[in-house]
C-alpha positions in Angstrom: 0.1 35.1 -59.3 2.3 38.2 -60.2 4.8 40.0 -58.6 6.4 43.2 -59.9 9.7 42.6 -59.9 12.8 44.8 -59.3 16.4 43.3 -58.7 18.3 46.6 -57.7 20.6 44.6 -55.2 22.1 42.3 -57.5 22.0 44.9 -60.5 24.3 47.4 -58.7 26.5 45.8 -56.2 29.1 43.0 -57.1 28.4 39.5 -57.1 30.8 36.0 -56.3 32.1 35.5 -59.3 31.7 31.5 -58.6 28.3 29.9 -58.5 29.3 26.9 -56.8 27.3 26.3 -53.5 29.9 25.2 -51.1 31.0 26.7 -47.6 33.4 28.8 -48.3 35.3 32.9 -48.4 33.6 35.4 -50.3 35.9 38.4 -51.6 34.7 41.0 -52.7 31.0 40.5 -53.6 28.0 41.7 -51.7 26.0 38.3 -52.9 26.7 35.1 -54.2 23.6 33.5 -56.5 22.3 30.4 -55.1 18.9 28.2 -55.2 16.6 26.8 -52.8 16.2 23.0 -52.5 14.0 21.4 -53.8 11.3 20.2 -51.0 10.1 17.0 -51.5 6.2 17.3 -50.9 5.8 21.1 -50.1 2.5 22.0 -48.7 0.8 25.2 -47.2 0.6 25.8 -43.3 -0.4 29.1 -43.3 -0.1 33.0 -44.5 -0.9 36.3 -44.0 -3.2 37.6 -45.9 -2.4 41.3 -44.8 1.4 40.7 -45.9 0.8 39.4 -49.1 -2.1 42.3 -49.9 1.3 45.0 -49.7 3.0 42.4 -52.4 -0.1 42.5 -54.4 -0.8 39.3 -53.8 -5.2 38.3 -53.4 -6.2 35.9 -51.1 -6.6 33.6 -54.3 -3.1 33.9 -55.3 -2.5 32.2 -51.7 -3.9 29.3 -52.6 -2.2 28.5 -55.9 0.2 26.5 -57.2 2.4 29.3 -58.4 2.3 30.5 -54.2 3.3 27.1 -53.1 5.7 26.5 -55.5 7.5 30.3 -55.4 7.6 30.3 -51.4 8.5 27.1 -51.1 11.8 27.4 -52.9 10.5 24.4 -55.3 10.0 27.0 -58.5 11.9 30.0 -59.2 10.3 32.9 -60.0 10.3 34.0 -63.8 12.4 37.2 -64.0 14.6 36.5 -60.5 17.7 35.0 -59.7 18.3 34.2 -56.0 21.0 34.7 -54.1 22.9 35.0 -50.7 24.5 37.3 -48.9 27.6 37.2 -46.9 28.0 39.6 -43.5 30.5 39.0 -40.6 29.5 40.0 -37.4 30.3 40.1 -33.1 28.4 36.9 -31.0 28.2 37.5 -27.9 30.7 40.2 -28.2 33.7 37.6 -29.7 34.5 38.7 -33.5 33.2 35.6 -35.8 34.5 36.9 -39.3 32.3 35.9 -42.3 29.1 34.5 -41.6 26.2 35.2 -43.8 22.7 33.8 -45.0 23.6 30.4 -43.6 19.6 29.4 -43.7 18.3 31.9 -45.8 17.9 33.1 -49.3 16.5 36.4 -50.8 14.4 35.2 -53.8 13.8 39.2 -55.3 12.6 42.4 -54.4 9.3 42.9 -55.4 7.3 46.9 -56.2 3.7 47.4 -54.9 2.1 50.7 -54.4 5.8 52.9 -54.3 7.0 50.7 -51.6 9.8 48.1 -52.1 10.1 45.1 -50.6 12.7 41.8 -49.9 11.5 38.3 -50.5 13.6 35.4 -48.1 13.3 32.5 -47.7 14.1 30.6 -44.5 15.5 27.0 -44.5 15.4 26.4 -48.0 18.7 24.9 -47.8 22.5 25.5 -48.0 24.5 28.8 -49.1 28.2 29.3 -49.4 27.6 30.9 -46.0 26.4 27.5 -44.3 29.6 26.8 -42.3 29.0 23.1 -41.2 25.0 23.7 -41.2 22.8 22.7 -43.5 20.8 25.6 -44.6 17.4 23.9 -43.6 15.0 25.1 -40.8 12.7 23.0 -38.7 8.6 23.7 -38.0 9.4 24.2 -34.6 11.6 27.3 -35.0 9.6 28.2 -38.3 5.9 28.8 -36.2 7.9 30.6 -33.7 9.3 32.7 -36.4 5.7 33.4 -38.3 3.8 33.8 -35.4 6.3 36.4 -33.4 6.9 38.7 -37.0 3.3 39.0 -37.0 2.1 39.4 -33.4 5.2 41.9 -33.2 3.8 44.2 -36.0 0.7 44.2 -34.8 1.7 45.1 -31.0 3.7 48.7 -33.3 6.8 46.9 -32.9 8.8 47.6 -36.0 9.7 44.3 -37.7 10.4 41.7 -40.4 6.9 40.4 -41.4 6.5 36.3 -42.1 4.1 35.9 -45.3 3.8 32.2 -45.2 5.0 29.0 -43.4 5.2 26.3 -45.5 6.1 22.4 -44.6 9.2 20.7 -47.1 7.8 17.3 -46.5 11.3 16.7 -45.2 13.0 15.5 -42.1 15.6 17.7 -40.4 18.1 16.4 -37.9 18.5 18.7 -35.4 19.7 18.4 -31.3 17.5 20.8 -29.9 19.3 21.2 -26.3 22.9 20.9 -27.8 22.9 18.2 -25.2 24.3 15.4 -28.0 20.5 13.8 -28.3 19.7 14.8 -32.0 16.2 13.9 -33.1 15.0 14.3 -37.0 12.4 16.8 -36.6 9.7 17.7 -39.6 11.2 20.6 -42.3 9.6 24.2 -42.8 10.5 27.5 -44.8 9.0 30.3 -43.7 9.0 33.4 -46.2 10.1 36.9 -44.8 9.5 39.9 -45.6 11.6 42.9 -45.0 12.6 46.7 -47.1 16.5 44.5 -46.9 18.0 42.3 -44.8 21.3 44.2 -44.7 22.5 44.1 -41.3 24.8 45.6 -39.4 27.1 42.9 -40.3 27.5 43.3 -44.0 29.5 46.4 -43.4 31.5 45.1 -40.7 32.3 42.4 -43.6 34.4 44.7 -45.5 35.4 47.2 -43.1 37.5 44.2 -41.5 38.8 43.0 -44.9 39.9 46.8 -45.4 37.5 46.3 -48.7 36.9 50.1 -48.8 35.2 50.2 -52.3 32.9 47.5 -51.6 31.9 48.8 -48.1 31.2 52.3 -50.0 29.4 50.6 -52.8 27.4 48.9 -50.3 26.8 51.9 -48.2 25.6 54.2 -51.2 23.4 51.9 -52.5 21.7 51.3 -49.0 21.5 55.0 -48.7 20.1 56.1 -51.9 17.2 53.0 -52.0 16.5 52.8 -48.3 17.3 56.4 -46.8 16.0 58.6 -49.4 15.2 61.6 -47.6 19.5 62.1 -46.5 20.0 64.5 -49.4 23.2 65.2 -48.1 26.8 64.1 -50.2 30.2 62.7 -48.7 30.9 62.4 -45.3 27.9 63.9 -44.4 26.1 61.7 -45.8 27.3 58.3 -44.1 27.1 60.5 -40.9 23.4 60.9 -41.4 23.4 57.6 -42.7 24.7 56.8 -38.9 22.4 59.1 -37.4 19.1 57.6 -38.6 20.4 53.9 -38.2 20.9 55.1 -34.6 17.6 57.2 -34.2 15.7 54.0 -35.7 17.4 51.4 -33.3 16.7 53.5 -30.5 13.5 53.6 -31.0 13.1 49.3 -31.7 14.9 49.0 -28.4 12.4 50.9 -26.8 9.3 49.6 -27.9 11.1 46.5 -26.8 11.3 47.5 -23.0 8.2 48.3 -23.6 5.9 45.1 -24.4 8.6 43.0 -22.2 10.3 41.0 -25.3 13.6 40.1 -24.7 15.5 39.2 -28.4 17.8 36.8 -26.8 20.5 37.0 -29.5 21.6 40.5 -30.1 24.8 39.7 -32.4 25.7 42.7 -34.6 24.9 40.0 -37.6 21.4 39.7 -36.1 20.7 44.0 -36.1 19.2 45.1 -39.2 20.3 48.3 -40.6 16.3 49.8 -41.2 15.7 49.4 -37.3 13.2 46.2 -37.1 13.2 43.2 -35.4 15.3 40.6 -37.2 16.2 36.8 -36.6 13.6 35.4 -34.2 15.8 32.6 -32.7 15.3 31.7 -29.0 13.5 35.3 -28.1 10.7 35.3 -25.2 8.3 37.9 -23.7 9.0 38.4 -19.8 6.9 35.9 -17.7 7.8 37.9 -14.1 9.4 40.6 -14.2 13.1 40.2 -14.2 16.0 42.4 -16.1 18.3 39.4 -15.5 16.0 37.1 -17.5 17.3 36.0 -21.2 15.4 33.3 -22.7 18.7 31.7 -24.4 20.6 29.0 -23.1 23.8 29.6 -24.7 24.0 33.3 -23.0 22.7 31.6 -19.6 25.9 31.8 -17.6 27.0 35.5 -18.8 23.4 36.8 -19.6 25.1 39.2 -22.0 21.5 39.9 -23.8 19.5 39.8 -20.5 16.0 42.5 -20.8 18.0 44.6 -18.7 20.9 44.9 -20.9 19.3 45.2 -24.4 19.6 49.3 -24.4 23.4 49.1 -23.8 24.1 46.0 -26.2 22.3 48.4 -28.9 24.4 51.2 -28.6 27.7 48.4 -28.2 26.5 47.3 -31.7 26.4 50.6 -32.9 29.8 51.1 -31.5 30.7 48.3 -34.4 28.7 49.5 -36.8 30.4 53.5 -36.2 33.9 51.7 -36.8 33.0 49.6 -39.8 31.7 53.1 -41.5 34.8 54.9 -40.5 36.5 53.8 -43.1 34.3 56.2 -45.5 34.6 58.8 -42.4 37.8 59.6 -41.4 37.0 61.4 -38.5 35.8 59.6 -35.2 34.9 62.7 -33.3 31.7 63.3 -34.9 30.7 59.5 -34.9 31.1 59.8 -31.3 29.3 62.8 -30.6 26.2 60.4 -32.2 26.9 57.4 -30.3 27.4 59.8 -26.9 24.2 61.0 -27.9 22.4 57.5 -27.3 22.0 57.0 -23.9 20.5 60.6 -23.1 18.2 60.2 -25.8 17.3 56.5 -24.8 17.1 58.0 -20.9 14.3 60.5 -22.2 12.5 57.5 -24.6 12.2 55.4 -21.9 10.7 58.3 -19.2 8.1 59.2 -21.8 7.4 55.5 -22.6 7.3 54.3 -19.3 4.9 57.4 -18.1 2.6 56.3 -21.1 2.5 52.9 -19.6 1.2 54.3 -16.1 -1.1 57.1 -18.1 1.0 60.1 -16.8 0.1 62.5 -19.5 1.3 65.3 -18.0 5.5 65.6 -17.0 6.2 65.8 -13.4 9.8 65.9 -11.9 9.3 63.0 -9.5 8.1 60.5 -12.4 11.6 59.1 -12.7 11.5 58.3 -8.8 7.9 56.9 -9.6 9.3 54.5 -11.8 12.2 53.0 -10.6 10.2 52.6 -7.1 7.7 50.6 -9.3 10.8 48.1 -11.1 12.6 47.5 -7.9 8.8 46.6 -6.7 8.2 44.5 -9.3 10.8 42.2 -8.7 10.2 41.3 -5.0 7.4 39.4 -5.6 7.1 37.5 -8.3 5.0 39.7 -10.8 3.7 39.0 -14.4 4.4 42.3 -16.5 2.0 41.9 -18.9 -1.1 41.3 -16.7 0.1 44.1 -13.8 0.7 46.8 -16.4 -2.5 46.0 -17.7 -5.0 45.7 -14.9 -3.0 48.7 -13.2 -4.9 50.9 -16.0 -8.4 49.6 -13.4 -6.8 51.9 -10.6 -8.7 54.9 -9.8 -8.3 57.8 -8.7 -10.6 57.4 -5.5 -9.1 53.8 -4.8 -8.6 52.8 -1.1 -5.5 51.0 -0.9 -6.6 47.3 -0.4 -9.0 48.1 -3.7 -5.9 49.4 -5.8 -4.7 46.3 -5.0 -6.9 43.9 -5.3 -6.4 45.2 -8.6 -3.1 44.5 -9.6 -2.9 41.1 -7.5 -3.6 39.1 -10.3 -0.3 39.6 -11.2 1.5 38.2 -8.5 2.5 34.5 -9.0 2.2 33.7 -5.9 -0.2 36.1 -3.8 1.1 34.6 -0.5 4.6 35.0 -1.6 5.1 38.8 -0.1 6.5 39.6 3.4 4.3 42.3 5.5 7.2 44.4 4.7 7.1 43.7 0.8 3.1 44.6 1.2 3.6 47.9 2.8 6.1 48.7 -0.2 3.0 48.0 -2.2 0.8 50.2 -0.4 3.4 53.0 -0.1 3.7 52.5 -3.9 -0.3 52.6 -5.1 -0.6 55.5 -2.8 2.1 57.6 -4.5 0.6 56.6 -7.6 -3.0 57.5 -6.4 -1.3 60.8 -5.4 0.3 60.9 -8.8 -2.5 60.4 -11.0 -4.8 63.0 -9.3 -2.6 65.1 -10.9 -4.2 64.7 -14.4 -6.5 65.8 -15.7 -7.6 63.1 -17.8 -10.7 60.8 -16.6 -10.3 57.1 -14.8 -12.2 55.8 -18.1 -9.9 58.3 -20.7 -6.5 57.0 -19.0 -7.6 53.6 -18.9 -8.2 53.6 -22.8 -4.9 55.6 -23.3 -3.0 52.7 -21.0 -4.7 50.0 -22.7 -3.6 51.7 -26.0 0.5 50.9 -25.0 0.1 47.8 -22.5 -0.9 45.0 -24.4 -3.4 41.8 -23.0 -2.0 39.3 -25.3 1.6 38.3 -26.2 3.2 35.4 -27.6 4.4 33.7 -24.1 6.8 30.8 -25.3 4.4 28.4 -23.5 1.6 29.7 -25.9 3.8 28.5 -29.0 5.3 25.6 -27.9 1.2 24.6 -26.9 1.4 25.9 -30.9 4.4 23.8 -32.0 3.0 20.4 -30.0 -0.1 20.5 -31.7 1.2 21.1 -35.1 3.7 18.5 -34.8 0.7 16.0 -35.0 -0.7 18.0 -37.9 -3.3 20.2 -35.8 -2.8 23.7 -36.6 -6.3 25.0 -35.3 -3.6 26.1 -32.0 -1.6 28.4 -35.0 -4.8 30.1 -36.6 -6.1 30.6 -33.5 -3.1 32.6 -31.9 -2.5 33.8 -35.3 -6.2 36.1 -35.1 -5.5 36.6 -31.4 -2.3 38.5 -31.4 -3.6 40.8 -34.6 -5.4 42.5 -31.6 -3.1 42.1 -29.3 -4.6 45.8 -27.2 -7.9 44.7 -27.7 -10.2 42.8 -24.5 -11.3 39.7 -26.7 -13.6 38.2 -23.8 -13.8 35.1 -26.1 -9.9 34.8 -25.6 -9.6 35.4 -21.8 -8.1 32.1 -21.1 -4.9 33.8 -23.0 -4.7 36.6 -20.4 -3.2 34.5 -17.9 0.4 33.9 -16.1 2.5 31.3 -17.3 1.4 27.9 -15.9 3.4 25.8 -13.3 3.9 23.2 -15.8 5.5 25.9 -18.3 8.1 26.9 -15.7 10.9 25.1 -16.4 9.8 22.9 -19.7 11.9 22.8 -22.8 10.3 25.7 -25.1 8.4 27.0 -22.5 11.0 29.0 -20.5 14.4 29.1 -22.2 15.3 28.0 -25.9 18.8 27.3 -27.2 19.8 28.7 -31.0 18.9 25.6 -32.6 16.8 25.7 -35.8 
């Protein structure tokens, strides 16, 4: 096995002078070197073949010792010296000073084919930035982590990617409800993949320490070996800097509203500074669609990162981000002409994205009333937005009413459930829609491949990977390769995979894992 390595991060920016792994203040230092614990009896769950191709890794090089030993944190790598890095950051809007890779370390940045990637481990034990934790992770939180990178990238959502999950052969105590019943649970490292992990919170870090020449150390290098094409120099350059991180996280948040995922913890430590998905903790796809929803149980009283409030956390985040760069600025006004900018330019995002979802091709001024009809709709009976938004592409143009909805009533939970009132809404609904797609021009059979193109069939329902979890917990992990190859195709029919395309099950409803998750790893 070979990687070409490349250790720009720890080359240019300043490291902790002190080696010694104990919780503890950083000054100064954009990484402290740390290694992995040893596992005891590491052994290979699963990986991505497709991830480690872009390393220049072969299938082969999977399945060797060097692969097991590297991403399992038991060898390190010839040429590399790992390390952690600290970051501060806002949870659930409260200022928590310095955090940092708590669970995770970056083993090296690897070169293959012009593009440059970050190797990190995940659970491989504890960091100066570990608090009171321990560093490790458990299999539970690890297949939810592999299999939602993945199944994300492949629905275009931009992301982290998971190249293998690997078992420690160690027990991890963990109390999975915070409810003071810890249980030893089976260890796991997963290995992500990402152009950094620099987060919004590494600059927040020194912007709050008024550590100027760190925070512009840091912010040059992130600019000249992640945002290449901003030629510009000075303060025009951390304002384009700005601009892009904003464009970027825009359009994450979008694709989010999109496919109905809901992130669950949206801390400014948690937002990565290239625009992907980072950190899958307790995350969840919307069962019925509901913007109060938020699949963590620590934000259940507040629902501060509910679906329906993930575009203005964004742009609160950026908010943080937009002070910790001022320091390099000097000059709020234009910061804020970019951060006044967001919502308009969300506003228009989501109208285009949302008309893609009902196959509007062409712009009409009504669409906006259109749309809003349909999400006040969707919440009075209790609708699954996966399934409606992708059965609603079977609507035709020539549809009676009762047809057009026979259609979409698959996605009602409970098909009995509507008042005669909430039906007529329906009706009204499908007929303005019926009106509203006679509009295009496009065929029954070319919008329904053009909807089917942006609505997905499959997504990783939590019930799916606790069903996933369960079964690898007595060492079956048929469940894991199985969803693994299902949600590489997530747009495609997959008849062999039907029994996938179906609401959440009764049982599912209100089970641990199934509906709502707390942070615990």
């Amino acid at each position: 096995m070979k990687l070409h390595i490349q250790n720009n991060f720890t080359a240019e920016l300043p490291a902790d002078p002190s080696e010694i792994n104990i919780p503890r203040q950083v000054q100064e230092a954009c990484f402290s070197y740390v290694e992995p614990k040893k596992p005891s009896n590491p052994s290979l769950i699963h990986a991505s073949v497709e991830v480690a191709c872009f390393l220049g890794l072969s299938e082969d090089d999977i399945h060797s010792e060097d692969f097991l030993n590297t991403f399992s944190g038991n060898v390190i790598y010839p040429g590399t010296k790992p390390y952690a890095m600290p970051y501060a950051g806002h949870q659930f809007g409260n200022w928590a000073g310095q955090l940092g890779d708590g669970r995770a370390i970056n083993l090296t940045e690897v070169l293959h084919n012009n593009a440059s990637y970050t190797l990190q481990l995940k659970g491989a034990g504890p960091t100066p930035y570990s608090r009171t934790a321990d560093g490790f992770a458990v299999l539970r939180s690890s297949i939810r982590e592999h299999l939602c990178a993945e199944a994300m990238h492949y629905l275009g959502v931009p992301t982290t990617r998971s190249l293998s999950l690997i078992l420690s052969g160690d027990k991890v105590l963990r109390d999975v409800m915070y409810n003071g019943n810890p249980a030893y649970e089976k260890g796991a490292i997963v290995s992500r993949v990402a152009p950094s992990f620099i987060r919004f919170g590494n600059f927040e870090l020194f912007a709050s320490r008024k550590d100027h020449d760190t925070l512009q150390l840091l912010t040059n290098y992130t600019i000249k070996h992640h945002f290449p094409d901003i030629k510009s120099e000075g303060v025009e350059k951390y304002l384009d800097f700005f601009q892009t991180v904003t464009q970027t996280t825009l359009d994450m948040i979008v694709n989010w509203q999109r496919v109905g995922f809901v992130h669950g913890v949206m801390n400014t430590d948690n937002m990565s500074i290239h625009g992907i998905t980072i950190d899958y903790g307790p995350y969840g796809w919307l069962e019925d669609y509901n913007p109060d929803w938020t699949p963590n149980t620590t934000d259940n009283q507040h629902k501060r990162y509910r679906f329906g409030n993930q575009p203005d956390i964004a742009l609160w985040n950026l908010y943080q981000l937009a002070n910790a760069l001022y320091p390099l600025i000097n000059d709020a006004k234009p910061l804020e002409t970019i951060l006044n900018a967001f919502s308009t330019d969300y506003q228009k995002k989501y109208l285009n994205m949302m008309r893609n979802k009902l196959g509007l091709k062409i712009n009409k001024d009504e669409d906006p009333v259109l749309i809003e009809n349909l999400t006040e709709l969707l919440q009075l009976i209790e609708t699954d937005m996966t399934i409606f938004f992708r059965n609603l592409s079977d609507v035709q143009k020539e549809d009676a009413l009762e047809i057009a909805l026979d259609r979409i009533k698959e996605a009602f939970y409970n098909e009995n459930d509507g008042s005669e009132s909430v039906l007529n809404n329906w009706h009204n609904w499908l007929q303005q829609y019926i009106d509203r797609i006679n509009q295009e021009t496009i065929t029954d059979g070319e919008r329904k491949q053009f909807m089917n193109g942006v609505n997905p069939k499959y997504v990783l329902r939590n019930y799916m990977a606790q069903l996933c979890i369960d079964a690898a917990d007595k060492g079956d992990y048929s469940l894991l390769n199985e969803l693994f190859e299902l949600l590489k195709k997530p747009y495609d029919e997959q008849p062999e995979s039907q029994k996938w395309f179906a609401k959440r099950p009764d049982w599912a409803r209100d089970k641990v894992g199934c509906s709502m998750l707390s942070c615990s790893s």
